[in-house]
N, C-alpha and C positions, 0 to 999 in steps of 0.2 A: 863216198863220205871221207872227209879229210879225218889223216889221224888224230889229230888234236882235239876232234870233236867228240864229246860222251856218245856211248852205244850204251842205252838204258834196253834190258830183257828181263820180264817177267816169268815165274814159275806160271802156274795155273793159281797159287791161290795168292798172285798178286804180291809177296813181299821177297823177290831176291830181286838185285840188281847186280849189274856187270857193265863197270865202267873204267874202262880202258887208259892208263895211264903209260908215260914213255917208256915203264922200265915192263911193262905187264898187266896184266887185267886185274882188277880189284875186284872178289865177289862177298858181298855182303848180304845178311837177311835185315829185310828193315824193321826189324823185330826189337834187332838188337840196338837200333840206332836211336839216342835220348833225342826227345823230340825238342824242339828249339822253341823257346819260353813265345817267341811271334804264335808260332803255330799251335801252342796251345789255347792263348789266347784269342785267336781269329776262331778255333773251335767253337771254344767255351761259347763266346759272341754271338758264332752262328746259329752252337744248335739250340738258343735261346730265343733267337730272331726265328725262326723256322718252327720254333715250338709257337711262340704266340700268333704268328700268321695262320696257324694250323687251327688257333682256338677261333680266333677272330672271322676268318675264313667257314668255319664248318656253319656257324649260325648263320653269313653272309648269301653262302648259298643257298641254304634254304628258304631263305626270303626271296632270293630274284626270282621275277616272271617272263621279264625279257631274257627271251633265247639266246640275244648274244651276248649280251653283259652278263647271264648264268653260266654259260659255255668260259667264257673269259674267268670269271670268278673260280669255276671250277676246275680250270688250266693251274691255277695261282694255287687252289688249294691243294691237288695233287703233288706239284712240284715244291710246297712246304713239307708234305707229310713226306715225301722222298727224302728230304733235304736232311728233316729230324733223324728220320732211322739213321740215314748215312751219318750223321756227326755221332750219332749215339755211337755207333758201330767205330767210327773213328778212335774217338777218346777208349773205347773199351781196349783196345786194339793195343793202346801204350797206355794200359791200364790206369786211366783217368777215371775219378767217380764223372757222372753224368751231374749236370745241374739238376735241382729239385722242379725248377722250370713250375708248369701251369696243366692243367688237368682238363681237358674239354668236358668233362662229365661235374666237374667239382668249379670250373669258371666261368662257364656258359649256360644261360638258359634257352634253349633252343627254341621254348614255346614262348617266349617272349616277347611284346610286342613289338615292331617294325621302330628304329631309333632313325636310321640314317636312309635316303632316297637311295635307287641305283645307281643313280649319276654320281651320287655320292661317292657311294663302295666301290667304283671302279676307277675313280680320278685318283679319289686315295690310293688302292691297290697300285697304279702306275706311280704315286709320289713312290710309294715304298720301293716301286722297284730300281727308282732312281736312289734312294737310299739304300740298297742290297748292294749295285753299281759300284757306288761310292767307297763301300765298306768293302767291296771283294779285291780291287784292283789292289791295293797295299797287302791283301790276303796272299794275291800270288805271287808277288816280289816279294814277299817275306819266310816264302815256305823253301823249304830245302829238301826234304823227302817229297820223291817224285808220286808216292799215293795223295801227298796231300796237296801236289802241285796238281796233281791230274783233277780231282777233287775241286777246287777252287775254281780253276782253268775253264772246268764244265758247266758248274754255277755260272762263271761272268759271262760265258756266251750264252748261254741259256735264256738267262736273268736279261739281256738284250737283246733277244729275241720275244720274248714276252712283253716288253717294253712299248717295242714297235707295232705289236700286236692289239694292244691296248690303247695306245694312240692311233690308230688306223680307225679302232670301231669306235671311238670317242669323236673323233674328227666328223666321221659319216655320219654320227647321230647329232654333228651340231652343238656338242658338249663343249670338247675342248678348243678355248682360242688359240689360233698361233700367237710368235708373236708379232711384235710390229715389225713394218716395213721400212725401210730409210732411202733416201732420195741417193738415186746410184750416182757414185762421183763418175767425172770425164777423164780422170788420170788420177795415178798413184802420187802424193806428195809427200816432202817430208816437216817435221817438224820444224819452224823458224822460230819460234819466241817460247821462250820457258816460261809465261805464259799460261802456257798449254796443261802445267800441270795444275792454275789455277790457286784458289785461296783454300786456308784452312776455315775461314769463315765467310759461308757463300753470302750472306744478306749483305756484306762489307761491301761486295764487286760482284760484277757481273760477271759469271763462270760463262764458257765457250761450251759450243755442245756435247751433247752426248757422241761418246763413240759406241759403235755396234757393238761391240763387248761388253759395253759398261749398259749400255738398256738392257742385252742379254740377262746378264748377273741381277738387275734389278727388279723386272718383269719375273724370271725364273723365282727368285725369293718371296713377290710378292704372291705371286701362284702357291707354293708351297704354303704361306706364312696364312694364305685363308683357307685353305683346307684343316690347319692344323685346329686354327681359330676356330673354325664350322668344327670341329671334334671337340673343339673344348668344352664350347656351348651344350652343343648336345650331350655332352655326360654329364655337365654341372646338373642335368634335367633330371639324372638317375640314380647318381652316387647316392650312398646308404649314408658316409659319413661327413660328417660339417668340416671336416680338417681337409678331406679332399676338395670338397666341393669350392670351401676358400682359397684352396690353392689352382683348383683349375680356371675359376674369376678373375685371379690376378693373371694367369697366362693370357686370359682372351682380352684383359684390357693392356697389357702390353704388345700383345700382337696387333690392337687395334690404331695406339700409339703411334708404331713403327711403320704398320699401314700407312697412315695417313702421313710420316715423313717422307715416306719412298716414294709414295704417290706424286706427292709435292712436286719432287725434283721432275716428275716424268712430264707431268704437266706443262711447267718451268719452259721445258723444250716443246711444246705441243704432242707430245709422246702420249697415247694412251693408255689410262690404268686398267690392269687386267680387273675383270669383274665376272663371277659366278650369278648368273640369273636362275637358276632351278631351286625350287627352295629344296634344302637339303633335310631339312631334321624335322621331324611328325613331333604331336604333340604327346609324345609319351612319356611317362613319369616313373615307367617301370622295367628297373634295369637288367637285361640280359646277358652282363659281362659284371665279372667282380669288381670289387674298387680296386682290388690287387693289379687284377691286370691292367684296366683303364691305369693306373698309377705308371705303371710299369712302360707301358707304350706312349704314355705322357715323356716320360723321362726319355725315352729313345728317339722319339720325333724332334723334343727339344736339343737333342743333341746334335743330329743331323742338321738344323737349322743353323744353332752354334757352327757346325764344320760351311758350309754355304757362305756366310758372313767371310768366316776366314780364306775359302779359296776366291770371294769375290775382291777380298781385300788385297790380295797377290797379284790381280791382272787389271784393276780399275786405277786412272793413272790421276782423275783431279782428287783435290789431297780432301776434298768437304767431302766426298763422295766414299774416301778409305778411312775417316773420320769418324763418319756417321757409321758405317759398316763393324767399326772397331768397338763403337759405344752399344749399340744392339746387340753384337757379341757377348759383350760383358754383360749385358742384363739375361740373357740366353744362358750365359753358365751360371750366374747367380740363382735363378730360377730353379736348375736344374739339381743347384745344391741344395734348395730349399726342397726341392720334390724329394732328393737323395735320404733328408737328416727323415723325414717324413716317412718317407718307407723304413729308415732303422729303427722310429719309435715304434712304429704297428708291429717290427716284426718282420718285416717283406723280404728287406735287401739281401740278396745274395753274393757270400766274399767268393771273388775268382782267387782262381789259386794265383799264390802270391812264393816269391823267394824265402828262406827261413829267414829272423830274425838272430843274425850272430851274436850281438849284442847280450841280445837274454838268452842265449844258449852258453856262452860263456859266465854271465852272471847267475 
C-alpha cells in the first residue's frame, strides 16, 4: 500500500480509526467525531424509507401465494427491517432522537382485504429499489465516517442485487417489458448540423429522432409514472379522508396527462409505449394502510419522479424533449407541496433536524 493512502482499523466494537498522515498516525474514536449535517440527513431519510417498506412490506407478504414473488417480497422485507434497526442504531450512536416514523401494528391492517395484484407488489417493490439506488449513491459521496461509509456502501450494493433479482423473476413470469430495441447503426458518426438539437417547439418542425438515451429516459419515466398512477388509483378506493382522496385524483389525472405527452413523442418515432396488461387493483373499498402513510409514500414516490425528470433533463439533447421534462417537473414539485401543506394541517409532517436559527437566538 502506498503511504499516502488511509489505513482505516477497527476496535471490535467498530468506532476507532487509524489513519496515517506524513508526520504520524492519527487515532481517533468516532464517537467523538460531529457527524456532518449530509449524513444526518441521508439517516434521518433512510431510516424513514426503511421504516415504511417494513409497514408496506409486512401486509404485502402476507398476501402473496406465489412462491416466487412471496420469496422475493420477503427478501425486501427482511432487508427493511435490517435497514431500520441499523439507522435506528446509527442515529443513536451520535445521539440523534429517532423519527417518530410509522408503527406496523397502529398503520396496517393485516386482515385487510387484498388492494393491489402480485404483479403489482413486486414491480412496485423493484421501482423502489430503483428509488433506494438513487437516493444511496449521493449517501456515499456524502458520508465522511467510515461506519457510515461502510453502512451506505452495503445498502448500494445490496439494494442492486435485489434489483436484478426481481427483474430476473419478473422477466420469467412475463411481467416486465424491456425496453425498446433500435436499428443498429453501420458506424460511429458525428454531429453535422445543430440541427440536432432541434426546436423548443416540436408541432412548429419536424424534430430528427430519438436517441437511445433519450427513449431510455422516456420509457423508464413512463414505467415509473404508471405504477405510481396504478397506486394512486387504488388508494383513492380506500382513503378514510375526502382531502386525501382529492389530492391522490389530482396526482392520477396528472400522471395521466404526462402519460399521454410522453407517449406522444414515442409514437412520433414509431417507438412503443410501455403498457401494464395485468389488472392490478381488486375491487376493495376497505383500506389496510393509514391515510398517514398512503400520504407519506404519495409524497416520496412524487419526489423520486420529480429527481427522474431532472436527471432526464441533464442527458436528453432535443430542447422539446428538456422542455417538456422541465414543465412535468414543475407540476411534480407543485403537487408534492400541495401533499406537503396537507400533511402539516392533519398533523403528519415530520421536521428533520434542521441548523439553529441565529437570528432568533440573538433576538
Amino acid at each position: 500500500m502506498n503511504d499516502n493512502q488511509p489505513n482505516i482499523q477497527r476496535d471490535n466494537q467498530g468506532v476507532t480509526e487509524q489513519v496515517p498522515f506524513g508526520f504520524g498516525t492519527v487515532h481517533h474514536n468516532l464517537t467523538d467525531l460531529m457527524p456532518a449535517s449530509s449524513e444526518v440527513g441521508f439517516l434521518w431519510n433512510n431510516y424513514l424509507a426503511a421504516n415504511i417498506s417494513t409497514c408496506y412490506l409486512t401486509k404485502w407478504v402476507n398476501e402473496a401465494t406465489d412462491p416466487e414473488i412471496k420469496s422475493a417480497l420477503q427478501m425486501e422485507l427482511d432487508a427493511a427491517s435490517n435497514a431500520w434497526k441499523e439507522t435506528e442504531g446509527l442515529l443513536k450512536s451520535i445521539n440523534y432522537p429517532t423519527p417518530m416514523g410509522f408503527v406496523v401494528k397502529e398503520d396496517i391492517d393485516i386482515n385487510a382485504p387484498v388492494l393491489f395484484s402480485q404483479s403489482f407488489k413486486l414491480l412496485f417493490t423493484r421501482m423502489m429499489q430503483r428509488m433506494l439506488i438513487q437516493f444511496l449513491v449521493p449517501a456515499v459521496t456524502s458520508s465522511y465516517r467510515t461506519d457510515f461509509q461502510d453502512y451506505f456502501h452495503n445498502q448500494l450494493k445490496t439494494a442492486a442485487d435485489r434489483h436484478r433479482k426481481y427483474t430476473e423473476i419478473l422477466l420469467s413470469k412475463g411481467i416486465l417489458q424491456k425496453h425498446p430495441s433500435i436499428v443498429q447503426p453501420h458506424r460511429a458518426e458525428k454531429v453535422l448540423d445543430k440541427d440536432f438539437f432541434g426546436s423548443y417547439f416540436g408541432f412548429f418542425r419536424n424534430q430528427r429522432p430519438l436517441t437511445a438515451v433519450e427513449i431510455g429516459h422516456i420509457y423508464s419515466i413512463m414505467e415509473i409514472k404508471q405504477l405510481i398512477r396504478q397506486f394512486h388509483e387504488g388508494c383513492c378506493q380506500v382513503v378514510k379522508s375526502e382531502k386525501v382522496k382529492i389530492l391522490l385524483l389530482k396526482a392520477r389525472d396528472i400522471a395521466d396527462k404526462q402519460l399521454d405527452s410522453l407517449g406522444h413523442i414515442l409514437t412520433e418515432q414509431d417507438v412503443p409505449r410501455p403498457s401494464i396488461s395485468d389488472i392490478l387493483i381488486t375491487d376493495s373499498t376497505e383500506s389496510g394502510v393509514s391515510d398517514r402513510l398512503i400520504l407519506n409514500l404519495s409524497t416520496a414516490v412524487t419526489a423520486f419522479m420529480a429527481t427522474s425528470y431532472g436527471e432526464a433533463v441533464s442527458t436528453v439533447a432535443r430542447k422539446d424533449i428538456g422542455v417538456t421534462m422541465l414543465r412535468f417537473m414543475a407540476e411534480k414539485l407543485s403537487f408534492a407541496k400541495d401533499a406537503a401543506e396537507l400533511a402539516i394541517e392533519f398533523g403528519w409532517l415530520e421536521k428533520m433536524p434542521q441548523t439553529v436559527d441565529r437570528q432568533q437566538l440573538i433576538h
